[in-house]
Each structure stands twice: as structure tokens, then as C-alpha cells.
BAVEXKE-774252 format. One record per residue (C-alpha): x, y, z. Coordinates in pm, whole numbers, plus 32768, in hexadecimal, padded with zeros to 4 digits. Layout:
! BAVEXKE-774252
XYZ ...
END
This chain:
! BAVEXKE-774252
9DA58F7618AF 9C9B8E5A1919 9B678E25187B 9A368DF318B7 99BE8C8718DF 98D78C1917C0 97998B4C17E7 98668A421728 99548A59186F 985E8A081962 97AB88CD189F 9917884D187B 9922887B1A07 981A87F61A1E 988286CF1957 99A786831A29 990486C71B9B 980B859A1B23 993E84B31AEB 99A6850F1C12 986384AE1CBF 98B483411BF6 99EA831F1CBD 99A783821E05 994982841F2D 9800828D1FBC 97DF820E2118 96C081A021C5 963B818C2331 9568805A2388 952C7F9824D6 94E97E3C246E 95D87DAE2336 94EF7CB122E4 939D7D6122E3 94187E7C21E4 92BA7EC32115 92BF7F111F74 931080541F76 9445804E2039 94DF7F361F56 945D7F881E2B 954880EF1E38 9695803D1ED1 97B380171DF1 98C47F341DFD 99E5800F1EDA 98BA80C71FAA 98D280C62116 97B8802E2217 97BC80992383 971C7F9A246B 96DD802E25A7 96D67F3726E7 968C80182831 97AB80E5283A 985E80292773 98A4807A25BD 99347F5724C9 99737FD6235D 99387EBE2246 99727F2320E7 98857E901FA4 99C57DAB1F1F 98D27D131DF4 979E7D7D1D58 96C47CFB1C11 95CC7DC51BD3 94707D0E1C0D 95217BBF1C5A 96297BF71DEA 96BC7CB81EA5 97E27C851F8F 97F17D3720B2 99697CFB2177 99DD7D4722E7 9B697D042345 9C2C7D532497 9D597C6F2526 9C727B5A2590 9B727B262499 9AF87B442322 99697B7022F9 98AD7B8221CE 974A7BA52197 96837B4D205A 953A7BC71FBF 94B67B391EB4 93DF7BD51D8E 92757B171D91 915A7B6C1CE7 91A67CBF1CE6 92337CF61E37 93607CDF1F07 934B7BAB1FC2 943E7B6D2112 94E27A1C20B4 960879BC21A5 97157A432294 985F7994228E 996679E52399 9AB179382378 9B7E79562498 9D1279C22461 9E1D78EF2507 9D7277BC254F 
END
């Protein structure tokens, strides 16, 4: 015979769907990688997803480091070409620094 779920059963749940929350990946949708504002940043995680749409084209970069309040490292791979972008943390906002692009094979 099943019982009847306690309110101790659903806080417990309720535990464990937040740590869930902790380990999912978030993905964003933005147009221009190097003009992302505060907010955006601020809530990426290193692992999260950010979609830059070019015209009818989508390239998906993942946040591959992150300190909080100091960078963030923004990264973009195919066959050709590696590209990373930085922001920095300045005076209490996120700050575009640089884009490197290293080309593979040559």
C-alpha cells in the first residue's frame, strides 16, 4: 500500500529539483559576441551555451572560464578555426577586452 507523500517529501523535492537547476546548461541567444551588456554575463556559467546569430546563420560558443567579478571566456571551435572572446570585470561591469582567432593547420 503507498502512502501519502508528506510535506517533508516535497521540501526534499524540492531540495533536489534546485540542484538540478545548479547543473543544468543555460544557453543564451545574442547577435553581437562582443557587445553582450551586464546582465547577460553576469548570469553565464562556465559550460553555458551562447548562440550568435549571423543572418541565417547560428554559431554555438560555450563560457570555457569564468571568475566571478574578474573574466570571462567566451570560446567558438569548427575545423578551421578556434575563437575566443574576453570580457573583463571593471569597475563593476563587464568590459569587452579582446577576440583571438587562431587559425588550425597553418
Amino acid at each position: 500500500m503507498r502512502r501519502m507523500p508528506t510535506e517533508k517529501d516535497f521540501e526534499e523535492l524540492e531540495q533536489k529539483l534546485e540542484a538540478l537547476k545548479e547543473l543544468s546548461v543555460h544557453m543564451v541567444h545574442v547577435e553581437n559576441i562582443q557587445e553582450m551588456g551586464d546582465e547577460v554575463l553576469e548570469n553565464l556559467r562556465a559550460g553555458d551555451l551562447v548562440i550568435k546569430h549571423t543572418g541565417n546563420q547560428e554559431h554555438a560558443y560555450r563560457v570555457t572560464y569564468k571568475e566571478e567579478h574578474q573574466g570571462i571566456c567566451i570560446s567558438y571551435y569548427d575545423a578551421s578555426c578556434v575563437e575566443t572572446v574576453s570580457y573583463d570585470y571593471v569597475e563593476g561591469h563587464w568590459v569587452y577586452n579582446s577576440t583571438d582567432v587562431t587559425v588550425i593547420g597553418e
